[in-house]
Backbone of each chain as ProteinMPNN parsed JSONL, in Angstrom:
{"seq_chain_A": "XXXXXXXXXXXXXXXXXXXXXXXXXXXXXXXXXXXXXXXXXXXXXXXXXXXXXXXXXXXXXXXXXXXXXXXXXXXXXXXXXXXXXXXXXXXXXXXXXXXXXXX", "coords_chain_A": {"N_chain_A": [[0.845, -1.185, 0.0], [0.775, 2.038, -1.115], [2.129, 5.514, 0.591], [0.23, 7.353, 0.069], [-2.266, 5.636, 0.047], [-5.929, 4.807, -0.021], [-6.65, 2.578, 1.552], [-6.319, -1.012, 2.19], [-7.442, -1.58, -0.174], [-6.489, -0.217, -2.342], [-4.226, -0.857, -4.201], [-2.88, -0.311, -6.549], [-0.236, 0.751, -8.439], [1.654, 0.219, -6.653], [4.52, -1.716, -5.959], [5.09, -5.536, -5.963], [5.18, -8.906, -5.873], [5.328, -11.33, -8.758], [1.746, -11.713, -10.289], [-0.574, -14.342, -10.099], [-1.945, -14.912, -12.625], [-3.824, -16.811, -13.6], [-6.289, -18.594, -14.57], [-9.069, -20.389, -12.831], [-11.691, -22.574, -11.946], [-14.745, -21.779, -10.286], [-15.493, -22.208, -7.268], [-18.424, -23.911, -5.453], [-19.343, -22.724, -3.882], [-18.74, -19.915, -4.528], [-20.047, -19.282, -6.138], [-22.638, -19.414, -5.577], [-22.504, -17.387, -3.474], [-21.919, -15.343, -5.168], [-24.574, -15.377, -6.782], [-25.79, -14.417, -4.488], [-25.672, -12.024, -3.701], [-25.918, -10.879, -6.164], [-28.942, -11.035, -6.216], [-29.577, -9.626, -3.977], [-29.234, -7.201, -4.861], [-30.827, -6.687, -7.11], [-32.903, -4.911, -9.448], [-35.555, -5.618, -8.339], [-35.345, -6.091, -5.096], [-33.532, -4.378, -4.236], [-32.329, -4.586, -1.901], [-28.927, -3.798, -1.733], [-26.904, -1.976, -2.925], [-24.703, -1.755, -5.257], [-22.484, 0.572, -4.523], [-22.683, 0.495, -1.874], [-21.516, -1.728, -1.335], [-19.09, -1.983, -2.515], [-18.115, -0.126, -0.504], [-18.472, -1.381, 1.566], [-16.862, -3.513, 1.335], [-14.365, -2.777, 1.429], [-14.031, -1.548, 3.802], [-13.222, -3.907, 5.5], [-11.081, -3.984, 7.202], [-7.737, -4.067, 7.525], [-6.012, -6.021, 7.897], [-8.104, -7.942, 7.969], [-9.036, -7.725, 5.205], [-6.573, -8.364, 3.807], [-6.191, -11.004, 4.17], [-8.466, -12.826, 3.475], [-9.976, -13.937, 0.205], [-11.278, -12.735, -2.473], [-14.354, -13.669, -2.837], [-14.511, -14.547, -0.412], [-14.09, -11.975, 1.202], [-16.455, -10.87, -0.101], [-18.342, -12.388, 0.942], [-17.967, -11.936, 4.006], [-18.468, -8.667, 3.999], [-21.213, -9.075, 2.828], [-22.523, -10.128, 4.93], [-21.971, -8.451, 7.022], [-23.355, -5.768, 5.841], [-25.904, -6.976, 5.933], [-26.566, -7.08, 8.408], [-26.701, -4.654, 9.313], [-28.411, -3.734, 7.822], [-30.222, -4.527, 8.955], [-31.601, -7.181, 8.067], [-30.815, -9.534, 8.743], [-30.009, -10.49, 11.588], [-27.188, -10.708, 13.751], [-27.397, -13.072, 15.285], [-29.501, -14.232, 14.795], [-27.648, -15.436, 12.177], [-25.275, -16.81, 13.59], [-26.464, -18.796, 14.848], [-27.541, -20.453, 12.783], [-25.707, -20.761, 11.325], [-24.5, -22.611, 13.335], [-26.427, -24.606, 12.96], [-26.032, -25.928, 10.729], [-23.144, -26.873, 11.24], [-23.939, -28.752, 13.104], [-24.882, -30.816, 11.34]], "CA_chain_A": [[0.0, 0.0, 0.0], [1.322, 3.203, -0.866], [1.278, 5.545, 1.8], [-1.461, 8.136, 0.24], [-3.496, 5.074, -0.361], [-7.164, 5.163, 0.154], [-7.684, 1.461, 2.247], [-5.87, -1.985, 1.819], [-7.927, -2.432, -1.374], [-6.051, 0.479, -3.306], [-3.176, -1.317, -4.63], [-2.675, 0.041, -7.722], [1.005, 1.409, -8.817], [2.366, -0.523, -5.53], [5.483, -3.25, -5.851], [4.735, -6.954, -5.441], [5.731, -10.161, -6.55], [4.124, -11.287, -10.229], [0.691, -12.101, -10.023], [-0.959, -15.598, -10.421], [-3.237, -14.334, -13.805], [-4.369, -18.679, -13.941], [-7.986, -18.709, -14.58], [-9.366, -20.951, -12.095], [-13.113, -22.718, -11.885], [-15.032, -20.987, -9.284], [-16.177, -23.761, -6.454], [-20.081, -23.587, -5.993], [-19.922, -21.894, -2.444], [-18.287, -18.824, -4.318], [-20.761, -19.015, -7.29], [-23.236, -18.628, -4.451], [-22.253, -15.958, -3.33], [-22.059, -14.401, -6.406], [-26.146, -15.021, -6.979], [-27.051, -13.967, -3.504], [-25.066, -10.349, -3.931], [-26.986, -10.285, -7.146], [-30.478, -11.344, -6.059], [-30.068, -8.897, -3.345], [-28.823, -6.089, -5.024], [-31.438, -6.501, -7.843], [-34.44, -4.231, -9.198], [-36.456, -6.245, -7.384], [-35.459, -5.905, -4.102], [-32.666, -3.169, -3.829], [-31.718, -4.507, -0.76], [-27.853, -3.471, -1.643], [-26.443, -1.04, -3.776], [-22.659, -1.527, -5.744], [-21.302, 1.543, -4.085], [-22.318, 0.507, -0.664], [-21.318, -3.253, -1.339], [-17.456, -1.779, -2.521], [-17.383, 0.013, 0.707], [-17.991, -2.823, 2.879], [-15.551, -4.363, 1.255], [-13.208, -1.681, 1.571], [-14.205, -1.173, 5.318], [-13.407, -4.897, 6.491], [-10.465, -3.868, 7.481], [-6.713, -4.519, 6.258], [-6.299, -8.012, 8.265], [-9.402, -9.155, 6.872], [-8.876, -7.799, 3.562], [-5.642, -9.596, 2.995], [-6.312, -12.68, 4.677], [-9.514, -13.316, 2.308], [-9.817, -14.031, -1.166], [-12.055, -12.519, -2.985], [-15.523, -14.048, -2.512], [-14.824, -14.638, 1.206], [-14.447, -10.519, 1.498], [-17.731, -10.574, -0.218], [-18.88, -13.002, 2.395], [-17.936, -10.825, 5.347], [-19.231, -7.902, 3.38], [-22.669, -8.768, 3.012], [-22.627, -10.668, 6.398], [-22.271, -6.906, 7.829], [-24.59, -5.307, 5.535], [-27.302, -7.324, 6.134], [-26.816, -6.951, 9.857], [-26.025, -3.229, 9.136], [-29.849, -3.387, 7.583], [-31.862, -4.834, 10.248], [-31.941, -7.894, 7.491], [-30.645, -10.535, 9.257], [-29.699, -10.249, 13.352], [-26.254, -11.469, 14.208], [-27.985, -14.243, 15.945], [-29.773, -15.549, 13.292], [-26.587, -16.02, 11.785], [-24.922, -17.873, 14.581], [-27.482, -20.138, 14.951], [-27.612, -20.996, 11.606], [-23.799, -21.404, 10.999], [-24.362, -24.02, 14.151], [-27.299, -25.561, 12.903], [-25.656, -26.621, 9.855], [-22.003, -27.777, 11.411], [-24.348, -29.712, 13.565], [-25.697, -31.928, 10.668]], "C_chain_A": [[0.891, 1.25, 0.0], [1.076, 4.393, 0.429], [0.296, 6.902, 1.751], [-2.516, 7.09, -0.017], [-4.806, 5.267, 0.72], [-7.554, 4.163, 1.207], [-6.853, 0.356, 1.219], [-6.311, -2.725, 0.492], [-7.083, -1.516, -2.484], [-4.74, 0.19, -3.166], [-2.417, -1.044, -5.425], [-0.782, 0.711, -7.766], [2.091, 0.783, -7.226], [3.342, -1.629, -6.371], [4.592, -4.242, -5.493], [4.945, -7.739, -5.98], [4.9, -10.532, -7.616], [3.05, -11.922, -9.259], [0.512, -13.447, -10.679], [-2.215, -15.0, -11.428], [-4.115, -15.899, -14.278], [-5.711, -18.688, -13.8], [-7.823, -20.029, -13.659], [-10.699, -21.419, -11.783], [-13.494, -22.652, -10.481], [-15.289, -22.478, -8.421], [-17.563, -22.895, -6.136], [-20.324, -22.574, -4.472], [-19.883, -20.712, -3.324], [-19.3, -18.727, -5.222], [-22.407, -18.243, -6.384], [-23.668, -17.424, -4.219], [-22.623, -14.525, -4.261], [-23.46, -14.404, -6.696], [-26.473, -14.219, -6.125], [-26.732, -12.271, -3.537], [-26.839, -10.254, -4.968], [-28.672, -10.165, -6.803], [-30.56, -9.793, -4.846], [-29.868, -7.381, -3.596], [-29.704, -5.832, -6.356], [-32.778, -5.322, -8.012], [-35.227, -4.246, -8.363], [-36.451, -6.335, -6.079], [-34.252, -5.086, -3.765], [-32.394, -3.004, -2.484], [-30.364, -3.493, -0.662], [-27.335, -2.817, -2.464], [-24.621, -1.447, -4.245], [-21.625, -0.699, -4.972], [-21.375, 1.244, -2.379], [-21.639, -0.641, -0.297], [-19.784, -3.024, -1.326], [-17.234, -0.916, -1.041], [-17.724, -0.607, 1.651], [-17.187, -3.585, 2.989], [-14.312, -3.974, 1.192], [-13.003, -1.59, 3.189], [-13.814, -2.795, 6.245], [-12.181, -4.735, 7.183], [-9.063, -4.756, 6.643], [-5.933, -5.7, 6.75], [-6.8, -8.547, 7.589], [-9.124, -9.009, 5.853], [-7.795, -8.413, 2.78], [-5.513, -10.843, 3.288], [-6.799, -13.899, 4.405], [-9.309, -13.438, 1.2], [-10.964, -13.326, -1.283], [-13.64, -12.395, -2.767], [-15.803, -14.454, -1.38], [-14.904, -12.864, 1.717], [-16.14, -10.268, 1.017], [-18.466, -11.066, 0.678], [-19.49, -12.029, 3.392], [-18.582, -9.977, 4.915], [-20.664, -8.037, 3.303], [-23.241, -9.35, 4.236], [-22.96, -8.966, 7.059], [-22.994, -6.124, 7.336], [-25.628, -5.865, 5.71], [-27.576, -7.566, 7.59], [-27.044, -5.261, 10.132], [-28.283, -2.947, 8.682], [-30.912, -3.358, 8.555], [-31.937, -6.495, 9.136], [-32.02, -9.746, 8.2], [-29.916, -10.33, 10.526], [-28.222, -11.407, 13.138], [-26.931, -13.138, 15.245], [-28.346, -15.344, 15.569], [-28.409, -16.271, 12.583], [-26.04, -17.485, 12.514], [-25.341, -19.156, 14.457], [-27.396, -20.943, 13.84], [-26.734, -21.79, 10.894], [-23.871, -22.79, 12.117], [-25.537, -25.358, 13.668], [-26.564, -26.797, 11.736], [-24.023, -27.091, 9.888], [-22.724, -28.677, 12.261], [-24.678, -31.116, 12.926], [-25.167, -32.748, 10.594]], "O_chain_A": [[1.643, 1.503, 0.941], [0.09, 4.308, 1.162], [-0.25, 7.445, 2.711], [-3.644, 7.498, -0.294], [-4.763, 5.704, 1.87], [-8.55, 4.438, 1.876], [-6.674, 0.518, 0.011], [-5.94, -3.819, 0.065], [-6.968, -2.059, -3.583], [-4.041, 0.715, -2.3], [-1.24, -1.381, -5.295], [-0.364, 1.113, -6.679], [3.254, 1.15, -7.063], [2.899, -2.286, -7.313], [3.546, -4.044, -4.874], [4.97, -7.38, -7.158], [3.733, -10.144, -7.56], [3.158, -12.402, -8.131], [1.218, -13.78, -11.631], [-3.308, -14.686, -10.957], [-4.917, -15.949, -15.211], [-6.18, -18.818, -12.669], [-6.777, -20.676, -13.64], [-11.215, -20.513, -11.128], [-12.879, -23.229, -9.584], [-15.262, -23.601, -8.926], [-17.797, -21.716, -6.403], [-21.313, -21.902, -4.176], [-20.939, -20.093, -3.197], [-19.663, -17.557, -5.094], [-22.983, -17.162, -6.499], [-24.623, -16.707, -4.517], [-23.182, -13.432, -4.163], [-23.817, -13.252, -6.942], [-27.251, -13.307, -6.406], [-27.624, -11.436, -3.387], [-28.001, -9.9, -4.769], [-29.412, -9.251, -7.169], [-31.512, -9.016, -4.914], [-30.211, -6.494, -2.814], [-29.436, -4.75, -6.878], [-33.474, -4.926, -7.078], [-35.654, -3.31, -7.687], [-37.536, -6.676, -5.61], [-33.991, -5.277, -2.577], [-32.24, -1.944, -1.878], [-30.378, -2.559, 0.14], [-27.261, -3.702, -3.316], [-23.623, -1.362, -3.531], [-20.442, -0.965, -4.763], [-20.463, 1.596, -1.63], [-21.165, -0.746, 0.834], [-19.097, -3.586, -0.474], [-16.154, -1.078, -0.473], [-17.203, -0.35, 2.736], [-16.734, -4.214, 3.944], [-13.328, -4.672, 0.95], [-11.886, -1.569, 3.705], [-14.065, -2.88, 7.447], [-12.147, -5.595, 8.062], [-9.091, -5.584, 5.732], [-5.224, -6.318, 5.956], [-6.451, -9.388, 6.76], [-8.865, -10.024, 5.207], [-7.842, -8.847, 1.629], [-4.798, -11.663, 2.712], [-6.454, -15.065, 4.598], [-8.202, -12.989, 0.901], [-11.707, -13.234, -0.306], [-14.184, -11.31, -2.56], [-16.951, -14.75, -1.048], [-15.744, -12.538, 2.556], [-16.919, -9.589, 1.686], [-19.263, -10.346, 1.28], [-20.601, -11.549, 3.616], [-19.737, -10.16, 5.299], [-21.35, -7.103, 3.718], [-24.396, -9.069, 4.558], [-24.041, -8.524, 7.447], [-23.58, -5.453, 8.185], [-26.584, -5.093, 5.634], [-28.593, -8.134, 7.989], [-27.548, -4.822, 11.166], [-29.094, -2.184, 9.207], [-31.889, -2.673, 8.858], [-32.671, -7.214, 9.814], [-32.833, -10.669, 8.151], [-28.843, -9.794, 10.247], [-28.203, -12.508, 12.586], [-26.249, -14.077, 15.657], [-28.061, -16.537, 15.674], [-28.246, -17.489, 12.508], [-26.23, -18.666, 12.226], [-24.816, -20.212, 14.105], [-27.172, -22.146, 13.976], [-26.783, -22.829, 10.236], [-23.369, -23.866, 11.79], [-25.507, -26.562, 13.92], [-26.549, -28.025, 11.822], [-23.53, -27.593, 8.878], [-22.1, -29.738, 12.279], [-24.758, -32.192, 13.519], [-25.655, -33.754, 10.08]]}, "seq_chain_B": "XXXXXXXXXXXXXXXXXXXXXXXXXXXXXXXXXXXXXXXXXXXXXXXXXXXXXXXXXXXXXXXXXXXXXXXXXXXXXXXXXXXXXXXXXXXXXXXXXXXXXX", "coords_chain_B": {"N_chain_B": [[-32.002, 17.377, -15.041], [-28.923, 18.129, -16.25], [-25.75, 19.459, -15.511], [-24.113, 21.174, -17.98], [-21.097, 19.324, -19.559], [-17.802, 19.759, -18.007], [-15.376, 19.66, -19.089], [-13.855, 18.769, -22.246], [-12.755, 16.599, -25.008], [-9.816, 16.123, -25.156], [-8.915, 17.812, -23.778], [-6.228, 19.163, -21.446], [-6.102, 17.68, -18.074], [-5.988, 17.622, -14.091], [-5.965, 15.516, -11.657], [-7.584, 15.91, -8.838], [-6.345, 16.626, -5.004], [-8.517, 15.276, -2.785], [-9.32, 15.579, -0.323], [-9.747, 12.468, 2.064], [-12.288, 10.319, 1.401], [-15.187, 8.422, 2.82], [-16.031, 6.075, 0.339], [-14.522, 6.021, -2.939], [-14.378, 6.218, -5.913], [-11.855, 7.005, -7.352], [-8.246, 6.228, -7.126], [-5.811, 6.184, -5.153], [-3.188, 6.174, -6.117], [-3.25, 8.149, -8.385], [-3.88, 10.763, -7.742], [-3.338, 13.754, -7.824], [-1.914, 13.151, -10.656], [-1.485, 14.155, -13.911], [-3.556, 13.982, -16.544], [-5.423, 13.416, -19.928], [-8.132, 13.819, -21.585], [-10.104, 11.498, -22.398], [-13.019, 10.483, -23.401], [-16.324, 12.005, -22.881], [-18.739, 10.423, -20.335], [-21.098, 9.935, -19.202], [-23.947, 11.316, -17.361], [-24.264, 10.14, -13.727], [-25.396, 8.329, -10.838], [-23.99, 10.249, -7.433], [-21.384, 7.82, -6.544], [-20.035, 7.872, -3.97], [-21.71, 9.388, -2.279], [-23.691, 7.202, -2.516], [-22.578, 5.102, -1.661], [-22.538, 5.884, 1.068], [-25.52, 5.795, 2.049], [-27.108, 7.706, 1.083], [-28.654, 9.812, -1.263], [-27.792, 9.91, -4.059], [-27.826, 11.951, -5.916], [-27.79, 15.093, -6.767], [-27.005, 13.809, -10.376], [-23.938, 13.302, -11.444], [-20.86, 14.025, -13.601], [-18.959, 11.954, -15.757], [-15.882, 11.061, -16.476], [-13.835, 9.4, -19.19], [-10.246, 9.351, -18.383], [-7.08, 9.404, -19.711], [-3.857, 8.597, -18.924], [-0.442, 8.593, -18.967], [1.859, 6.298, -18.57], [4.728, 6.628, -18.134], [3.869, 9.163, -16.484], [3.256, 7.681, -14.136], [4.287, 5.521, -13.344], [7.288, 5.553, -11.978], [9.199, 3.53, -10.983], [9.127, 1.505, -13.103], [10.681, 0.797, -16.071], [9.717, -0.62, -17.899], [7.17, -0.157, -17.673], [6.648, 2.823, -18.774], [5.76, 3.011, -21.499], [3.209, 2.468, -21.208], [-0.367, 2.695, -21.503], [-2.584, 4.256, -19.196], [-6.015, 4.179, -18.681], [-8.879, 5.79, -16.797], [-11.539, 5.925, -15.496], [-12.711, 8.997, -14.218], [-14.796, 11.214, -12.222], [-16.159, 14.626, -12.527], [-15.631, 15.847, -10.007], [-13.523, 15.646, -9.11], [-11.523, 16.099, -11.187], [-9.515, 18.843, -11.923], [-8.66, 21.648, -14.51], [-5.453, 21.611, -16.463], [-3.371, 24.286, -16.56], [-0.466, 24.504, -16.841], [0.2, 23.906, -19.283], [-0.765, 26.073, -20.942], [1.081, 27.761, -21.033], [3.345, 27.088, -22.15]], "CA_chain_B": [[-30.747, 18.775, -15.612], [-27.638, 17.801, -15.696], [-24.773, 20.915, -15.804], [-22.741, 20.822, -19.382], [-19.567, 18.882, -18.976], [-17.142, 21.242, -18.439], [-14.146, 19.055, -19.641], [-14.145, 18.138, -23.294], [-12.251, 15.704, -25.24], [-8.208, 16.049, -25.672], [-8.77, 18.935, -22.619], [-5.347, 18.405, -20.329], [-6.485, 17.997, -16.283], [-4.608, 17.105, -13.163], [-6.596, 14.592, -10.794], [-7.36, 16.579, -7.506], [-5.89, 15.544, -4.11], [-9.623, 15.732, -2.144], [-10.014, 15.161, 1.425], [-10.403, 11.17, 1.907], [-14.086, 10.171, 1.55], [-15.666, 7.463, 2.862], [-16.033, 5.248, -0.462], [-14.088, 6.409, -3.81], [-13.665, 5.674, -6.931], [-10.704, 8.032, -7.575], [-7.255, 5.514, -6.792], [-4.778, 7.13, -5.028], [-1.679, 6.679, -7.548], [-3.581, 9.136, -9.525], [-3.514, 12.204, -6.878], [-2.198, 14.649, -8.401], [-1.548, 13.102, -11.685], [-1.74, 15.159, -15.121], [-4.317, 12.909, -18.091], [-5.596, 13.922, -21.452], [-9.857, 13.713, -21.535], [-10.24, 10.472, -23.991], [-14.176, 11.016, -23.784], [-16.881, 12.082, -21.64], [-19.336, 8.873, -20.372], [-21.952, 10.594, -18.802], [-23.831, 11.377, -15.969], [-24.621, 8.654, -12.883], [-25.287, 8.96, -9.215], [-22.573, 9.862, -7.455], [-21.124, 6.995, -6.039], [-19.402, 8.652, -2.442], [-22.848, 9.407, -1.862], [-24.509, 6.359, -2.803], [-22.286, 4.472, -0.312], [-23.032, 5.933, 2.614], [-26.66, 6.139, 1.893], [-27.491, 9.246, 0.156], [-29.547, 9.316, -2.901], [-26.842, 10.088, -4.761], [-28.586, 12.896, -6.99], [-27.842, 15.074, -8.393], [-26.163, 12.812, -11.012], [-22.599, 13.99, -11.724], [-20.492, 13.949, -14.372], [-17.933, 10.364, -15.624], [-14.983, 11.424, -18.004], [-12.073, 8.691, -19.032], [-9.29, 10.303, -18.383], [-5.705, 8.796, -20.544], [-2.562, 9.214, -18.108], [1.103, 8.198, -19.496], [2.916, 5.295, -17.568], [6.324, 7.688, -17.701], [4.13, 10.039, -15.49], [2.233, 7.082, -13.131], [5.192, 4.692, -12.362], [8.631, 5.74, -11.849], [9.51, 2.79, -10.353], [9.183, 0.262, -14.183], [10.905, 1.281, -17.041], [8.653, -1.559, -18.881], [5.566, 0.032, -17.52], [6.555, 3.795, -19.197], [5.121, 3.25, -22.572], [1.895, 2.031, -21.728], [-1.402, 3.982, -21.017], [-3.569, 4.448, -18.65], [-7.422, 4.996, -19.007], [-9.286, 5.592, -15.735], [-13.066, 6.602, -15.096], [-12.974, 9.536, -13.188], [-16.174, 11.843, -11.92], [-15.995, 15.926, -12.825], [-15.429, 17.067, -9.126], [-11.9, 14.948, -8.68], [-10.329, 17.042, -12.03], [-9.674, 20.349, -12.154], [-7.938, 22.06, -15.882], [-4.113, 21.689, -15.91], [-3.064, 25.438, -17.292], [0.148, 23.936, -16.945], [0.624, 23.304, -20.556], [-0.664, 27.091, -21.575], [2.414, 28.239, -20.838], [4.859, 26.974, -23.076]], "C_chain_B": [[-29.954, 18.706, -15.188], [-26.735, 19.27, -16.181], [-24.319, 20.083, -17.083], [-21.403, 20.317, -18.632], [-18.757, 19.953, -19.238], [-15.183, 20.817, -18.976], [-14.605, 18.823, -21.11], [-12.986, 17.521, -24.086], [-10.728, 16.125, -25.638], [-8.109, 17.273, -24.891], [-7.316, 17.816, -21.321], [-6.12, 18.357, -18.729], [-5.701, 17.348, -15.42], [-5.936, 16.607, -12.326], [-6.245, 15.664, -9.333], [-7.168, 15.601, -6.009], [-7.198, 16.146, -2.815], [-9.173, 14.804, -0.916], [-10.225, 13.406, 1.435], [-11.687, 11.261, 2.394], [-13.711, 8.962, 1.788], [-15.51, 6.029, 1.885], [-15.656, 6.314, -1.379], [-13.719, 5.717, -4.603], [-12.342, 5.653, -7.837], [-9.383, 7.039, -6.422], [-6.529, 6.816, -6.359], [-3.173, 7.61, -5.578], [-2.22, 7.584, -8.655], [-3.662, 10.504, -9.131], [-3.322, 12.713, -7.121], [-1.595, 14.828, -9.868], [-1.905, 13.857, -12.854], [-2.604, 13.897, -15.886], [-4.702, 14.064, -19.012], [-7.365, 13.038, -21.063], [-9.768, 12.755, -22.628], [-11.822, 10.485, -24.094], [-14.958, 11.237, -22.44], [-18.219, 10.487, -21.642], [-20.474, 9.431, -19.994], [-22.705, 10.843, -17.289], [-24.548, 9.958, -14.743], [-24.877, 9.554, -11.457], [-23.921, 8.858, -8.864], [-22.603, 8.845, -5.893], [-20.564, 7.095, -4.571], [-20.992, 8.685, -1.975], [-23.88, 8.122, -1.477], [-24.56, 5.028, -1.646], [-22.445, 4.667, 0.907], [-24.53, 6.121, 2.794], [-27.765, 6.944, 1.589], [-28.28, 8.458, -0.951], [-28.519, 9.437, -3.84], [-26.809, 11.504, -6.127], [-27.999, 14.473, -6.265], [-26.918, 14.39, -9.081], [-24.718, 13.81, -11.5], [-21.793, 13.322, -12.875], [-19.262, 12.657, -14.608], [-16.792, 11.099, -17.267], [-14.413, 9.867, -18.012], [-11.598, 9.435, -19.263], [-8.068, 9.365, -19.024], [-4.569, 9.332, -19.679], [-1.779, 8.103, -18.866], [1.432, 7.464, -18.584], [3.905, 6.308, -17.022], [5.553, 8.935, -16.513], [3.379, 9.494, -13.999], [4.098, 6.259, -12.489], [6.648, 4.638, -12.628], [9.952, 4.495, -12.293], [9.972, 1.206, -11.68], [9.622, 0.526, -15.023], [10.121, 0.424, -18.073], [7.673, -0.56, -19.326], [5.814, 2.373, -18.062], [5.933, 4.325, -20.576], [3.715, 2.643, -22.455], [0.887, 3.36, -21.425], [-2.45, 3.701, -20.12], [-4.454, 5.136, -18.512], [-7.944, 4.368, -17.234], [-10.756, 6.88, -15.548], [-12.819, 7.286, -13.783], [-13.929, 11.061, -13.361], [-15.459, 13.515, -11.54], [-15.513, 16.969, -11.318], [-13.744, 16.106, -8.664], [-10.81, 15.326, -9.833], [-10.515, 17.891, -12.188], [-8.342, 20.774, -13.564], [-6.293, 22.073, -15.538], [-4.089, 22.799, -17.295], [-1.621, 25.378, -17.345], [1.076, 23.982, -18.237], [0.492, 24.292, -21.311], [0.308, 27.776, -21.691], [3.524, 28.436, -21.935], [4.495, 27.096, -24.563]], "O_chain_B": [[-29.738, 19.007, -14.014], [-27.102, 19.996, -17.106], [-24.192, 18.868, -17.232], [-20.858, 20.696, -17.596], [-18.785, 20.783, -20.146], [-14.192, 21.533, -19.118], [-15.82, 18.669, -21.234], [-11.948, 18.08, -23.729], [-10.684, 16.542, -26.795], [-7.162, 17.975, -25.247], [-7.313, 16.716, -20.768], [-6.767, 19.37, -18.462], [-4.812, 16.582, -15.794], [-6.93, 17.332, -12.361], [-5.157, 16.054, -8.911], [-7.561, 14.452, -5.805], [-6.997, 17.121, -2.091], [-8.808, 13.635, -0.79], [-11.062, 13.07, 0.597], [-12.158, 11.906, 3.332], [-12.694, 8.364, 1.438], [-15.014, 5.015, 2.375], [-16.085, 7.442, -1.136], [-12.953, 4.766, -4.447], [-11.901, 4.825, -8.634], [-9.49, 7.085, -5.197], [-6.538, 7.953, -6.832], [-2.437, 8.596, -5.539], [-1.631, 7.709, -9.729], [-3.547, 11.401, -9.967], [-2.219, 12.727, -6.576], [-1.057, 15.827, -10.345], [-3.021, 14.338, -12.657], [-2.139, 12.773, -15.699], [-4.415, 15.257, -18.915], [-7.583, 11.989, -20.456], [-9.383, 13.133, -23.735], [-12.052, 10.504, -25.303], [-14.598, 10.895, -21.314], [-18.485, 9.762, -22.601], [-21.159, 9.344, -21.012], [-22.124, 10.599, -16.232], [-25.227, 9.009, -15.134], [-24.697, 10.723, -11.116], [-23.016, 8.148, -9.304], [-23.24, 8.9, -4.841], [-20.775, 6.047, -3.96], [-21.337, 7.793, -1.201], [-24.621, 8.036, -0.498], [-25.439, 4.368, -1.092], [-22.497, 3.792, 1.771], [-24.815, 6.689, 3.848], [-28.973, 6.84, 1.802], [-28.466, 7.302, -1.332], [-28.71, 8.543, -4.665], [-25.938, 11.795, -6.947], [-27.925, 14.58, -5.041], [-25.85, 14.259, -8.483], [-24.787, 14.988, -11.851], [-22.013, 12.136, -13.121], [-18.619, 12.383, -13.595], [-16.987, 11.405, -18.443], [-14.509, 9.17, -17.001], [-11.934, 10.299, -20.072], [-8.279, 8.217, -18.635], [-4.35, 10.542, -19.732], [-2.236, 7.037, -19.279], [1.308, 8.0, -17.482], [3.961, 6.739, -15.87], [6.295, 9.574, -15.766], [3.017, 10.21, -13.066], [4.76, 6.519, -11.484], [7.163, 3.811, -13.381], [10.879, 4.402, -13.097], [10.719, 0.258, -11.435], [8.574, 0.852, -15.58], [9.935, 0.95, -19.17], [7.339, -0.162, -20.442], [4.998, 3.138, -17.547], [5.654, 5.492, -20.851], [3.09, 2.336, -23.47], [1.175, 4.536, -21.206], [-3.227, 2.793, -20.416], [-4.363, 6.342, -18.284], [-7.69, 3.32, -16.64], [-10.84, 8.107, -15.503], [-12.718, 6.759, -12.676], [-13.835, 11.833, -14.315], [-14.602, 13.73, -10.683], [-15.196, 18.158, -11.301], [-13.153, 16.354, -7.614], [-9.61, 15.073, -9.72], [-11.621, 18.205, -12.628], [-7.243, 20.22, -13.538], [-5.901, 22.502, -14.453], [-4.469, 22.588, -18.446], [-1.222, 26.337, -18.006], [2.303, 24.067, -18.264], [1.137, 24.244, -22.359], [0.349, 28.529, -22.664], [4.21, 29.359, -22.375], [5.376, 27.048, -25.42]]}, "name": "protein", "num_of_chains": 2, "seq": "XXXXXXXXXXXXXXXXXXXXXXXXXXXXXXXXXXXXXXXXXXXXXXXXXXXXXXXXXXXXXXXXXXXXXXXXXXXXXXXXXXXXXXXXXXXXXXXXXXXXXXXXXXXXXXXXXXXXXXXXXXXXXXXXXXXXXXXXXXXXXXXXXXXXXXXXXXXXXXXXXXXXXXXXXXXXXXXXXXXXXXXXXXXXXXXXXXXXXXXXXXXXX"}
């Protein structure tokens, strides 16, 4: 990170070792993911907006943000917006995450 | 009613160094930098707004802007002939007079 950058996501014109450019087939959690953004950020229910979705994922901080890949920042990201809404209660979560390592 | 763009195409501008906002689309290796207007895109909500929950209205203006490698990264002699195009919104460039000069 340079040091006028904006937040561990503005990388741009920074040093770093080459990049891995290897296309890679998504696994189905991340594809997931990728619907439920969409479904919730659709016409139809405008739960989430693009610009507030990049700064959640800007805001997870710069631990989290390099620790994650990609579609796990989106994770966290809409994990906190949809607690951030009233959509889903940290609780619900919990529970939910236990119900289903319980199975 | 959107204002007239007040940039127009092959107009020089220098990327302004604003206050950090909240959410931006404006990278910070561009701070400061000089580009060349490659066209205007038009207008959108603006996005700073949009993220923190604003309406985002009135819609504001989207140029690409064309910046030179030789004046983004010092640091590559590779990376001096390429170009960089970067979508950026009418209140983050102000005219580089710069160039009336000479």
């Amino acid at each position: 990170m340079s040091s006028s950058a904006i937040g561990p996501h503005d990388l741009a014109g920074t040093l770093t070792d080459s990049i891995n450019t290897k296309e890679r087939k998504l696994d189905l959690w991340e594809k997931r993911i990728d619907a439920i953004y969409k479904l919730l950020s659709d016409d139809k229910r405008s739960h989430i907006n693009i610009h507030e979705f990049r700064y959640a994922i800007e805001s997870l901080g710069a631990e989290a943000y390099t620790n994650h890949n990609y579609y796990e920042r989106w994770t966290l990201a809409l994990r906190n917006l949809l607690i951030d809404k009233n959509i889903l209660s940290e609780l619900e979560i919990t529970q939910k995450v236990q119900e289903i390592e319980d199975r | 009613m959107n204002a007239r763009p007040k940039f127009n195409k092959g107009d020089r501008v220098i990327v302004r160094m604003l206050s950090p906002q909240p959410h931006t689309r404006t990278p910070a290796y561009l701070h400061g930098k000089p580009g060349v207007i490659e066209r205007f895109c038009g207008a959108f909500e603006n996005p700073e707004e949009r993220a923190i929950g604003k309406s985002g209205f009135p819609l504001i203006l989207l140029y690409r802007v064309r910046f030179f490698g030789s004046v983004l990264f010092s640091i590559n002699k590779t990376c001096e002939a390429d170009i960089v195009e970067v979508e950026i919104y009418e209140h983050w460039l102000q005219g580089d007079n710069s160039y009336a000069k000479t």
